[in-house]
PyMOL Python script that loads the backbone (N, CA, C, O; Angstrom):
from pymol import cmd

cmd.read_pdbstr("""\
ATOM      1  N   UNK A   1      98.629  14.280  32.193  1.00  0.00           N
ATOM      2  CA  UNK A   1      97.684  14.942  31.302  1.00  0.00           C
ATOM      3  C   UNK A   1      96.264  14.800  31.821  1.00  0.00           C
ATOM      4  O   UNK A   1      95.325  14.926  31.034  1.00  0.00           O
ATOM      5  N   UNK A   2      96.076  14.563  33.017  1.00  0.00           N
ATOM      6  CA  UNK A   2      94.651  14.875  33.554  1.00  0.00           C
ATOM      7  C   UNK A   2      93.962  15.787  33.089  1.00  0.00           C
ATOM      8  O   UNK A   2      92.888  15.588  32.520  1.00  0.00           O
ATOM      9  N   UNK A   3      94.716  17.419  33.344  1.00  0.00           N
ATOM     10  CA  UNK A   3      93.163  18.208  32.472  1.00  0.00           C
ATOM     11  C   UNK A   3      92.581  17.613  30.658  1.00  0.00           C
ATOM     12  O   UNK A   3      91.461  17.709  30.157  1.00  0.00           O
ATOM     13  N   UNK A   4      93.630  17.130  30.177  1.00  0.00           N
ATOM     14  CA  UNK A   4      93.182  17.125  29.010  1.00  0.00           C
ATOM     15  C   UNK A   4      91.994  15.676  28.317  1.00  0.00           C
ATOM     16  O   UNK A   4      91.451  15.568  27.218  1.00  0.00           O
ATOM     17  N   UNK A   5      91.968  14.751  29.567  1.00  0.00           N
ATOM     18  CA  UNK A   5      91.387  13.760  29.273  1.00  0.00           C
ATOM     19  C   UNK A   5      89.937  14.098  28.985  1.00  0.00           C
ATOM     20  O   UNK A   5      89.351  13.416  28.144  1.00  0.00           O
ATOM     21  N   UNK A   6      89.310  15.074  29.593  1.00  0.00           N
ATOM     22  CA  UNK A   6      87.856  15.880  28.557  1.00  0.00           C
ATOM     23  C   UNK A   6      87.555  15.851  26.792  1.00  0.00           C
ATOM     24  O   UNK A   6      86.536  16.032  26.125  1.00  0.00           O
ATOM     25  N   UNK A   7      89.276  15.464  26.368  1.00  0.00           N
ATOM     26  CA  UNK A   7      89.407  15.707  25.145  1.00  0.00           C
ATOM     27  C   UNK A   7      88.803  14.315  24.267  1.00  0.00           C
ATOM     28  O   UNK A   7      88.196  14.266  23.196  1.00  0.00           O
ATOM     29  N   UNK A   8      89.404  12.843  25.543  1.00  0.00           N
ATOM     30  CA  UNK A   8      88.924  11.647  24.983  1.00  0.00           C
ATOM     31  C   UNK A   8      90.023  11.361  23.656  1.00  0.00           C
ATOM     32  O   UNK A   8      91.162  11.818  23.549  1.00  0.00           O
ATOM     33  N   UNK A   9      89.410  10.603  22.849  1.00  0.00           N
ATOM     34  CA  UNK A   9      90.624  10.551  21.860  1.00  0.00           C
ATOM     35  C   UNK A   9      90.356  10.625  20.640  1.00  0.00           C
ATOM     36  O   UNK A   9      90.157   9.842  19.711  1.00  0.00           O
ATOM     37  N   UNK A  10      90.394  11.995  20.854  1.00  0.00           N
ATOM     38  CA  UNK A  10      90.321  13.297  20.044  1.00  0.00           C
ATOM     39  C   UNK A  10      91.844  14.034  20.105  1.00  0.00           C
ATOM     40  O   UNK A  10      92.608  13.941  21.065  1.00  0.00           O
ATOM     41  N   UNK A  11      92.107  14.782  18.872  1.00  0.00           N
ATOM     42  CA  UNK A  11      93.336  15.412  18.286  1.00  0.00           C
ATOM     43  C   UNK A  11      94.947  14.991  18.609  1.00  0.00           C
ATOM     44  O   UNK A  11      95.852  15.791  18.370  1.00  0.00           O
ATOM     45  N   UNK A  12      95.137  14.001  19.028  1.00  0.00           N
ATOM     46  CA  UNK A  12      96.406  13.192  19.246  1.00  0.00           C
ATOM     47  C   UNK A  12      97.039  13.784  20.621  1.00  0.00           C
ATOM     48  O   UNK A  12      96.504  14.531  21.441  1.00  0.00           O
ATOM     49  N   UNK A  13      98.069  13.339  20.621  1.00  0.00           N
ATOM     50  CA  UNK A  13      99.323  13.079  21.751  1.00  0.00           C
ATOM     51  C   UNK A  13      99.973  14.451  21.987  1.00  0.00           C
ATOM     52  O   UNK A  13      99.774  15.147  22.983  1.00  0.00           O
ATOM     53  N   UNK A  14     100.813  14.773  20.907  1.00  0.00           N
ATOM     54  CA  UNK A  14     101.132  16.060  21.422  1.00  0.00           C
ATOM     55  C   UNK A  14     100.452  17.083  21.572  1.00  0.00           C
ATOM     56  O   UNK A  14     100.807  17.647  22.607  1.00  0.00           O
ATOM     57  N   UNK A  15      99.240  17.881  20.802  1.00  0.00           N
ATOM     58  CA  UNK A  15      98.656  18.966  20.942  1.00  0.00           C
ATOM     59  C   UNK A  15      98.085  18.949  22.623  1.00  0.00           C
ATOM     60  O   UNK A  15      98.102  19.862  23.449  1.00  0.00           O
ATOM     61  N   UNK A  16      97.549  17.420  22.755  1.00  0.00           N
ATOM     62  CA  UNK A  16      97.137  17.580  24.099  1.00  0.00           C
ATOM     63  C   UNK A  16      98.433  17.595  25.549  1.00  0.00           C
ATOM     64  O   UNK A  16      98.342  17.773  26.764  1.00  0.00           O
ATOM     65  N   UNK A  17      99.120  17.421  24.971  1.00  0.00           N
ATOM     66  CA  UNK A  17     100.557  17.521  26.019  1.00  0.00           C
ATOM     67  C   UNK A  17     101.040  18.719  26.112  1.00  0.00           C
ATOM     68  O   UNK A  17     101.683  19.079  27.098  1.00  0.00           O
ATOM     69  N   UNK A  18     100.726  19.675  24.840  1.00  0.00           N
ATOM     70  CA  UNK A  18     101.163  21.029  25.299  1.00  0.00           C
ATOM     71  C   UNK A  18      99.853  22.123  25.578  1.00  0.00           C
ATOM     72  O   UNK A  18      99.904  23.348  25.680  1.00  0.00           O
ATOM     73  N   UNK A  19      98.809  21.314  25.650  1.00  0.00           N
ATOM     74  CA  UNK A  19      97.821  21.974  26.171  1.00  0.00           C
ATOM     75  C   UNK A  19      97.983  21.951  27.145  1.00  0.00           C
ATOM     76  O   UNK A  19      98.402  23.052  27.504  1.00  0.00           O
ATOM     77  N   UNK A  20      97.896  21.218  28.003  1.00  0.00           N
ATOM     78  CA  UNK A  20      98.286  20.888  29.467  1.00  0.00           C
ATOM     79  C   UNK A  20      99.767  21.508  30.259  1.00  0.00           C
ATOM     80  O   UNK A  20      99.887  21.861  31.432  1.00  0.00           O
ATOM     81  N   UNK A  21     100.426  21.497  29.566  1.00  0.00           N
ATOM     82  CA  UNK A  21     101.542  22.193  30.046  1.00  0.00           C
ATOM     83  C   UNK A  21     101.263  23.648  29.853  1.00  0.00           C
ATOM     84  O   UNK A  21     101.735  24.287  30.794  1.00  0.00           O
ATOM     85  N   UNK A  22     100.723  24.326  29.055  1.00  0.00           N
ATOM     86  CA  UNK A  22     100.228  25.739  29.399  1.00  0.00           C
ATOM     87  C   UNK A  22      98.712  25.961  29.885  1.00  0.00           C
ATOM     88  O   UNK A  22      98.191  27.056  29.669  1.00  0.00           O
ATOM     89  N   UNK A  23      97.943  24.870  30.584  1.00  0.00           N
ATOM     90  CA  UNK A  23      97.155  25.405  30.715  1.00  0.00           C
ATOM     91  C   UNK A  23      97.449  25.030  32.464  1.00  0.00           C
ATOM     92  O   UNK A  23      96.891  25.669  33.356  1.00  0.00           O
ATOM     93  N   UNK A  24      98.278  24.052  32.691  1.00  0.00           N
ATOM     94  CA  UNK A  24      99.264  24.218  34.367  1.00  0.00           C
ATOM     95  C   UNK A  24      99.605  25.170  34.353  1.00  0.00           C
ATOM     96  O   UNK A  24      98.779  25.924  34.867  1.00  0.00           O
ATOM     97  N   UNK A  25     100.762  25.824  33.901  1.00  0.00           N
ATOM     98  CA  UNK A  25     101.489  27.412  33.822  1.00  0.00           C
ATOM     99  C   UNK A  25     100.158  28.194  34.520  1.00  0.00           C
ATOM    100  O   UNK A  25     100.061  28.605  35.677  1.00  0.00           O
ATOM    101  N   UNK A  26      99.370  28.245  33.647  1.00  0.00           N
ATOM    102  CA  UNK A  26      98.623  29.480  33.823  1.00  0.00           C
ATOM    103  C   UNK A  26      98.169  29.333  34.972  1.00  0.00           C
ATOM    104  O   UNK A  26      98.092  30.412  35.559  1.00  0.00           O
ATOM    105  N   UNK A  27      97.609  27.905  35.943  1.00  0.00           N
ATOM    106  CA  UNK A  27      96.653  27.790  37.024  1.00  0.00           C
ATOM    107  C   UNK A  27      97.511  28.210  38.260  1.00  0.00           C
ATOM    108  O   UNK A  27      97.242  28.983  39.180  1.00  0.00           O
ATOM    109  N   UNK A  28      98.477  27.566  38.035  1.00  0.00           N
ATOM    110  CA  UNK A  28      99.462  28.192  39.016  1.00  0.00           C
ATOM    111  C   UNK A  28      99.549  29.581  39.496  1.00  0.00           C
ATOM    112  O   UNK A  28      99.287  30.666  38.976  1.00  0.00           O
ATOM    113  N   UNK A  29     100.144  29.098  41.027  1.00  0.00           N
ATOM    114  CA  UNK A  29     100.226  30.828  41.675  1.00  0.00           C
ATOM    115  C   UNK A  29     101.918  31.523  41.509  1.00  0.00           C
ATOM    116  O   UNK A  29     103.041  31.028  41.609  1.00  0.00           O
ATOM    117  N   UNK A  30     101.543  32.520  41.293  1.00  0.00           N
ATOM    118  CA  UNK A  30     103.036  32.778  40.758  1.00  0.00           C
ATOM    119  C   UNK A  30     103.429  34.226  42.111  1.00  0.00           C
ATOM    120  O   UNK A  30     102.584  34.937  42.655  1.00  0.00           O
ATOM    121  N   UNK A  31     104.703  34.259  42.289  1.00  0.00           N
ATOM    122  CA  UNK A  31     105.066  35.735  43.018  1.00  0.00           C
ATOM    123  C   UNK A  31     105.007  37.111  42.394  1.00  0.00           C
ATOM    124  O   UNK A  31     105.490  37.550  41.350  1.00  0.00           O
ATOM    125  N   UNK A  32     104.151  37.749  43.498  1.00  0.00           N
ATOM    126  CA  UNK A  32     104.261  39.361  43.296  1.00  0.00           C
ATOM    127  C   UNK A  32     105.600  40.124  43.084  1.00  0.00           C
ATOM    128  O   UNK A  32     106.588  39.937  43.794  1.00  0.00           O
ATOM    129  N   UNK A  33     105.543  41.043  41.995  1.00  0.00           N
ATOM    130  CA  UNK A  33     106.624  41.360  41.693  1.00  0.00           C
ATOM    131  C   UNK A  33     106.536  42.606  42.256  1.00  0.00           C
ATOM    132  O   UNK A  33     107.429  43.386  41.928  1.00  0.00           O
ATOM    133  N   UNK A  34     105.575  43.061  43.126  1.00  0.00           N
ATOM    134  CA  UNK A  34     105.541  44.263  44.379  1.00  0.00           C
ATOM    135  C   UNK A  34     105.631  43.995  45.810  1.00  0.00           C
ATOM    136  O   UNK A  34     106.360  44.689  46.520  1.00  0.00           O
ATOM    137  N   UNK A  35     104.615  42.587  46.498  1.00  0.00           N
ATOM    138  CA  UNK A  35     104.843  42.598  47.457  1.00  0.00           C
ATOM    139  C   UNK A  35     105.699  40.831  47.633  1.00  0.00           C
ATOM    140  O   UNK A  35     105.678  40.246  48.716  1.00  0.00           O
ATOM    141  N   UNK A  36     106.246  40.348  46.629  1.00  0.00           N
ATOM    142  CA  UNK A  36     106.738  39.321  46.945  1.00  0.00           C
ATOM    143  C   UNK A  36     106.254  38.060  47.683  1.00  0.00           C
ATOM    144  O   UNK A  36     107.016  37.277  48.249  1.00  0.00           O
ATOM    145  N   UNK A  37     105.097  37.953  47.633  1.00  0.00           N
ATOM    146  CA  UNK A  37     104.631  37.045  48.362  1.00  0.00           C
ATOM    147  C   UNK A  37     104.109  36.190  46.869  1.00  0.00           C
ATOM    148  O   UNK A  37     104.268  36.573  45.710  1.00  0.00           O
ATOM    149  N   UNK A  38     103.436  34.906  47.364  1.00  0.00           N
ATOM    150  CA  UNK A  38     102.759  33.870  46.564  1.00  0.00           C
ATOM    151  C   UNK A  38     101.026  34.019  46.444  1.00  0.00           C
ATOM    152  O   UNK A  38     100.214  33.347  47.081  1.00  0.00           O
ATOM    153  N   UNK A  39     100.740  35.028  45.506  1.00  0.00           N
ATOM    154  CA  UNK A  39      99.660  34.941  45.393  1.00  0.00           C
ATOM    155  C   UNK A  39      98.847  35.416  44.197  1.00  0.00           C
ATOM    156  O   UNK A  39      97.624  35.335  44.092  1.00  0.00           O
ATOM    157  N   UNK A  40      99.710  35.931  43.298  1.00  0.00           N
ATOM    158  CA  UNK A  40      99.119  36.496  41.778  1.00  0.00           C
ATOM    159  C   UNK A  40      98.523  35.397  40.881  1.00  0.00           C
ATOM    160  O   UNK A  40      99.091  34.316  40.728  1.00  0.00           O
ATOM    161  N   UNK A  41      97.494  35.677  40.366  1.00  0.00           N
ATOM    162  CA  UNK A  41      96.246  34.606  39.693  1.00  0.00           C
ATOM    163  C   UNK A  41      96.248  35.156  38.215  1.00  0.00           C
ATOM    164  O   UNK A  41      96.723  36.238  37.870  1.00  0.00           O
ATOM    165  N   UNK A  42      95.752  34.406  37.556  1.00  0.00           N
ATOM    166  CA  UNK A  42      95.314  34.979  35.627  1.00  0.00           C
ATOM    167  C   UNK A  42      94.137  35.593  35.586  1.00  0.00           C
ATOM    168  O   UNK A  42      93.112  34.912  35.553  1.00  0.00           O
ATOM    169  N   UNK A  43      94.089  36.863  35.581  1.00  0.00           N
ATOM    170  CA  UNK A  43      92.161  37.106  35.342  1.00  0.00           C
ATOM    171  C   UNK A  43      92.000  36.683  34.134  1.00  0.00           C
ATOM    172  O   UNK A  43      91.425  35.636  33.837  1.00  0.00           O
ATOM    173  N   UNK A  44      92.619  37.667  33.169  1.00  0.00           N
ATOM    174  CA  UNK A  44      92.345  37.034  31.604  1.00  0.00           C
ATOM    175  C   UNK A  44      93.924  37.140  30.939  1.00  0.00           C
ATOM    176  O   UNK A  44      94.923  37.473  31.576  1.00  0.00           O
ATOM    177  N   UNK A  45      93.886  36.807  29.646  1.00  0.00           N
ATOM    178  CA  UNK A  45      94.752  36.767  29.025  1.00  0.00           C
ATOM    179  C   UNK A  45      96.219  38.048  29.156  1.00  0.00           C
ATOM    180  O   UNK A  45      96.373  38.984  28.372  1.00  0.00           O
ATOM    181  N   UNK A  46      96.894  37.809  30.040  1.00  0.00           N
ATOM    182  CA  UNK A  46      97.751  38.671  29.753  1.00  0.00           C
ATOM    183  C   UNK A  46      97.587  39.722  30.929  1.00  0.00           C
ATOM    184  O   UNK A  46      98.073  40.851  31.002  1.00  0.00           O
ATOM    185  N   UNK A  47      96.833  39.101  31.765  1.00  0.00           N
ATOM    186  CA  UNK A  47      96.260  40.351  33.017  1.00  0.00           C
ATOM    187  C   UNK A  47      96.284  39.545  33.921  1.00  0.00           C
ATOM    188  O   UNK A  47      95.472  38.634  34.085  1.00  0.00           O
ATOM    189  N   UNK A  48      97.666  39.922  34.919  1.00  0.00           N
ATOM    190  CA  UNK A  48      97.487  39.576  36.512  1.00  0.00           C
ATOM    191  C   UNK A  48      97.050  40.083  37.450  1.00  0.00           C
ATOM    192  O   UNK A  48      97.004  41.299  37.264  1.00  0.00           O
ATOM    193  N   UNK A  49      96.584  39.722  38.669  1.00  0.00           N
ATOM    194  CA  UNK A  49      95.935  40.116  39.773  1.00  0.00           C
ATOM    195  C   UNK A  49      96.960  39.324  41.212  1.00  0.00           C
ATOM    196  O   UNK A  49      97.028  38.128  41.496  1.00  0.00           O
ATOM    197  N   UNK A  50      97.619  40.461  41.868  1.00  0.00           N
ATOM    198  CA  UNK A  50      97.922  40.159  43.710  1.00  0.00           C
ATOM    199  C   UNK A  50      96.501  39.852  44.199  1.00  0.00           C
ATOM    200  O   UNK A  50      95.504  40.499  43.879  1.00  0.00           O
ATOM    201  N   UNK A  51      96.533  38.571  45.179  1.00  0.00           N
ATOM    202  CA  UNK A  51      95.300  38.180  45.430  1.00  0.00           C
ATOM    203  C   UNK A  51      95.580  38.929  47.439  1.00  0.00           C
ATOM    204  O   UNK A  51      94.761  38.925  48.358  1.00  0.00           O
ATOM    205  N   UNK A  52      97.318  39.560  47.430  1.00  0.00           N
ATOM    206  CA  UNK A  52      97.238  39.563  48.665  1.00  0.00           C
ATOM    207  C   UNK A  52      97.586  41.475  48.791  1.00  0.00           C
ATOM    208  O   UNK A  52      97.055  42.330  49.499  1.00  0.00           O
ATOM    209  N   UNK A  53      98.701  41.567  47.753  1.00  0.00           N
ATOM    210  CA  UNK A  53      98.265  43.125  47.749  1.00  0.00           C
ATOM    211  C   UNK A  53      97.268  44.185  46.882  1.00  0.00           C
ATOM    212  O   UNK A  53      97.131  45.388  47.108  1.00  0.00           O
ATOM    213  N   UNK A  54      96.711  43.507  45.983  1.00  0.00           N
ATOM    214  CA  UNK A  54      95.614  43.485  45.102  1.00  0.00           C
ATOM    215  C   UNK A  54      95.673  44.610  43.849  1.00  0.00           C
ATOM    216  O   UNK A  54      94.804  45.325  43.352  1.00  0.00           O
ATOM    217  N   UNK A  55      97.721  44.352  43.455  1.00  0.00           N
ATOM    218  CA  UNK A  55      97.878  45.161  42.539  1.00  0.00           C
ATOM    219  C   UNK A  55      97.848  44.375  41.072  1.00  0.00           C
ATOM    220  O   UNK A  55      98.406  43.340  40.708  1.00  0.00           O
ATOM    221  N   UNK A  56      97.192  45.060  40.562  1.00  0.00           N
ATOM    222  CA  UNK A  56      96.763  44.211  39.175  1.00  0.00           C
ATOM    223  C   UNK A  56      97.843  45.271  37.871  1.00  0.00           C
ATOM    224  O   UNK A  56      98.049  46.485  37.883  1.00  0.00           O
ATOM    225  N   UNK A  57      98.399  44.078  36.749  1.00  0.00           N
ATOM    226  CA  UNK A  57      99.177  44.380  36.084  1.00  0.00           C
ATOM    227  C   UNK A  57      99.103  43.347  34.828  1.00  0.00           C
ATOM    228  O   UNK A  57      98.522  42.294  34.564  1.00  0.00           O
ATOM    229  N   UNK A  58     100.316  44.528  34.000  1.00  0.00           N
ATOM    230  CA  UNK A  58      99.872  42.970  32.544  1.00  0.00           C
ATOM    231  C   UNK A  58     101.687  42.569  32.630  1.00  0.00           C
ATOM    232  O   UNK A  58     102.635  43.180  33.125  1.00  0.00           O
ATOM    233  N   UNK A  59     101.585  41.336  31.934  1.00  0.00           N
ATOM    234  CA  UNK A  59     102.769  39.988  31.972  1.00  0.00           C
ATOM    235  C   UNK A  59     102.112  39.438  30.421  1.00  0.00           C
ATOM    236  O   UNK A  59     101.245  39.868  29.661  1.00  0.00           O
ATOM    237  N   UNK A  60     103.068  38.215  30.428  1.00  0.00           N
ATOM    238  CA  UNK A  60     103.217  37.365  29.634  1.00  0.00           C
ATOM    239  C   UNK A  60     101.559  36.710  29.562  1.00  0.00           C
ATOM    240  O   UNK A  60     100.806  36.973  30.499  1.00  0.00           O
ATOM    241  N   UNK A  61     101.111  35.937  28.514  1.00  0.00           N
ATOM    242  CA  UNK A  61      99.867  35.416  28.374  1.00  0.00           C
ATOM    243  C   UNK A  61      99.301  34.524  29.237  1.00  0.00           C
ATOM    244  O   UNK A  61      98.245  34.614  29.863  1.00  0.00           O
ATOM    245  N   UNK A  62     100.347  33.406  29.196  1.00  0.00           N
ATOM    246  CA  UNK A  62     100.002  32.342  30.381  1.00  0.00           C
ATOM    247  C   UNK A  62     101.000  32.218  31.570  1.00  0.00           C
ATOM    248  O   UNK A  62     100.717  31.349  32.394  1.00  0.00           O
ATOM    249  N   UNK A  63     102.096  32.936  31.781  1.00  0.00           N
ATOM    250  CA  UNK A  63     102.773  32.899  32.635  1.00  0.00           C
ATOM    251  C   UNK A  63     103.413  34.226  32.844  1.00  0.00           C
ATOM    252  O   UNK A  63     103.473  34.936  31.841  1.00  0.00           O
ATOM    253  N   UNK A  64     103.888  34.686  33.919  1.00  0.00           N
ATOM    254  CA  UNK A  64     104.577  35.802  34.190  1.00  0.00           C
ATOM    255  C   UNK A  64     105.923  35.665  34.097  1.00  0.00           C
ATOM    256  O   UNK A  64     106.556  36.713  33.960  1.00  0.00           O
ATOM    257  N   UNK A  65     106.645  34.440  34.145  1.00  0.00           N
ATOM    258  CA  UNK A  65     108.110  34.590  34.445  1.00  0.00           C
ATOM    259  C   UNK A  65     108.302  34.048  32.373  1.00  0.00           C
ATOM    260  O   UNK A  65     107.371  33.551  31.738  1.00  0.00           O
ATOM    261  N   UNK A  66     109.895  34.383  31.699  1.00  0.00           N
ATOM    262  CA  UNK A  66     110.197  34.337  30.873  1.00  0.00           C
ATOM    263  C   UNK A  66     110.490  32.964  30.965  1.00  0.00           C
ATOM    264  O   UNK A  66     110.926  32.541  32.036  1.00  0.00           O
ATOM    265  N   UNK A  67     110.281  32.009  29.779  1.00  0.00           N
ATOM    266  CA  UNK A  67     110.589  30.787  29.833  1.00  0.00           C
ATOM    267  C   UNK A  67     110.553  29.948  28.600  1.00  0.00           C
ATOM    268  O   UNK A  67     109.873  30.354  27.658  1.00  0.00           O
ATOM    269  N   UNK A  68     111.159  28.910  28.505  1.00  0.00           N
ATOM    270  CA  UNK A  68     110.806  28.299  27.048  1.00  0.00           C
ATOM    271  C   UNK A  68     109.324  27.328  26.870  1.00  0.00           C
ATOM    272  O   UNK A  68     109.027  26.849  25.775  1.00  0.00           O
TER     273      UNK A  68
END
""", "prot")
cmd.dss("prot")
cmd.show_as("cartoon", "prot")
cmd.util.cbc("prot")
cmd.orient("prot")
């Protein structure tokens, strides 16, 4: 839980454990679902960007692949 230690100890244990687990998801580089390579980024909510074929598209909020 490194990103969340900004928080200090403030709002408990879990909220900050699943902050962190979606706010990893999102930083992460995920694969193009055109040119297959490793390089699509989050611009904003719900809007991806190929950083290598530079096709931009919408997905899931914080992640592109379906997941629990």
């Amino acid at each position: 839980m490194s990103s969340t230690k900004r928080f200090g100890a403030r709002y408990g244990r879990k909220p900050k454990a699943k902050f962190a687990l979606i706010e990893a998801q999102q930083r992460t580089k995920y694969k193009c679902p055109y040119c297959s390579k490793f390089g699509v980024k989050r611009l904003a909510m719900g809007i991806w960007q190929c950083q290598k074929c530079d096709a931009k598209f919408a997905s899931r909020a914080y992640t592109i692949n379906k997941g629990a």
